[in-house]
KOLDREN-502610 format. One record per residue (C-alpha): residue in three letters; z, x, y. Coordinates in steps of 0.2 Angstrom, whole numbers, padded with zeros to 4 digits, always signed. Example, Ala and Ser with C-alpha at 12.3 -4.5 7.8 and 13.67 -1.06 7.14 Angstrom:
! residues 2
ALA+0039+0062-0022/SER+0036+0068-0005/
! end
This chain:
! residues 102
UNK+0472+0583+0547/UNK+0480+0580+0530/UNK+0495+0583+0525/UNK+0499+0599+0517/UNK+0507+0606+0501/UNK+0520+0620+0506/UNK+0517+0629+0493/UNK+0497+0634+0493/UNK+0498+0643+0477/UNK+0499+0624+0468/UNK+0484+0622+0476/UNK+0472+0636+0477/UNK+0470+0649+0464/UNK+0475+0666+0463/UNK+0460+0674+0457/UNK+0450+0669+0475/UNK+0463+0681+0483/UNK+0463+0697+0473/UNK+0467+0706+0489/UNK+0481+0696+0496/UNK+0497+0688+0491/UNK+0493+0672+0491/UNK+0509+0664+0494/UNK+0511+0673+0509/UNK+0497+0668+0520/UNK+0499+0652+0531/UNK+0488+0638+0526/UNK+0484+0636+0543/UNK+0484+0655+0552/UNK+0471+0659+0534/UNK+0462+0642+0535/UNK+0446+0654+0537/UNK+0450+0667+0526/UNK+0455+0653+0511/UNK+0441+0641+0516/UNK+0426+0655+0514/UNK+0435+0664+0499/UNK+0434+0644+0490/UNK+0416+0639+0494/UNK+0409+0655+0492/UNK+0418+0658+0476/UNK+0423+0646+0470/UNK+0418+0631+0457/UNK+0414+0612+0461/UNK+0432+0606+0459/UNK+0440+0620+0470/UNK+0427+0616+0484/UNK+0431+0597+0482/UNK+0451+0601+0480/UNK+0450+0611+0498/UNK+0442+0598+0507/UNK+0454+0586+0502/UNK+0467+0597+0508/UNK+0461+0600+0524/UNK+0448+0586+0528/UNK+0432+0587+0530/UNK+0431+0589+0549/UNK+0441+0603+0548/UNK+0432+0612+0533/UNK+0416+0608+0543/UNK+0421+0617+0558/UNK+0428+0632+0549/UNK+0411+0632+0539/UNK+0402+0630+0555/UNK+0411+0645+0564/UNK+0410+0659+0551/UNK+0402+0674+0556/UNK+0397+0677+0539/UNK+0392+0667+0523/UNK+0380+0671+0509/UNK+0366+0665+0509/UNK+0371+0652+0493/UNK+0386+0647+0499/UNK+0374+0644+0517/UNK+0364+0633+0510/UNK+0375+0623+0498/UNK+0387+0619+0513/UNK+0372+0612+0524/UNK+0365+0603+0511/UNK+0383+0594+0504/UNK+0390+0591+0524/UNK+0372+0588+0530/UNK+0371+0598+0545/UNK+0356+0610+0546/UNK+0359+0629+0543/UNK+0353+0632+0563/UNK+0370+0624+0567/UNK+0381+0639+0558/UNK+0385+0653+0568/UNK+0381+0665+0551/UNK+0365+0657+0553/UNK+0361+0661+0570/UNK+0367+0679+0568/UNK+0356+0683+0554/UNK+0340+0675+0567/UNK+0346+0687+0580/UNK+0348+0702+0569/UNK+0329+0698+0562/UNK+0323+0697+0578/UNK+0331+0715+0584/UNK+0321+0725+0570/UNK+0305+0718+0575/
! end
């Protein structure tokens, strides 16, 4: 893990968390929350500035563990940390809900 910027608000941006107060949440206790909000809205440089912050192992596993990601976001994250789609849980839940309305 890397070192971390106390103040989060320096280092993510404010418009990601229209719902929140950012400077608030717990870089740590939010890691999930802040790390979907980024990928999934965020641009290139936000994407590279949030791995830096919490390393790649971390950002992978949070990635990994979501029960939700879009289906961009999805496939972006699988291609850029190579690990195939099957291995994210929001990927197994969307196999498992197909396979109920059959």
């Amino acid at each position: 893990m890397t070192t971390k910027e106390a103040d989060i608000t320096k280092v993510f941006k404010k418009k990601y968390f229209w719902d929140t107060d950012l400077s608030s949440l717990d870089p740590e206790e939010s890691r999930c929350l802040i790390i979907e909000r980024v990928f999934s809205l965020g641009s290139v440089q936000d994407v590279k500035e949030t791995i830096n912050y919490y390393g790649k192992d971390e950002v992978v596993e949070v990635l990994c563990n979501l029960p939700y990601l879009d289906p961009k976001t999805l496939n972006f994250v699988s291609v850029i940390f190579k690990v195939p789609r099957e291995e994210f849980r929001c990927h197994q839940n969307q196999q498992s809900t197909k396979k109920q309305e059959s």
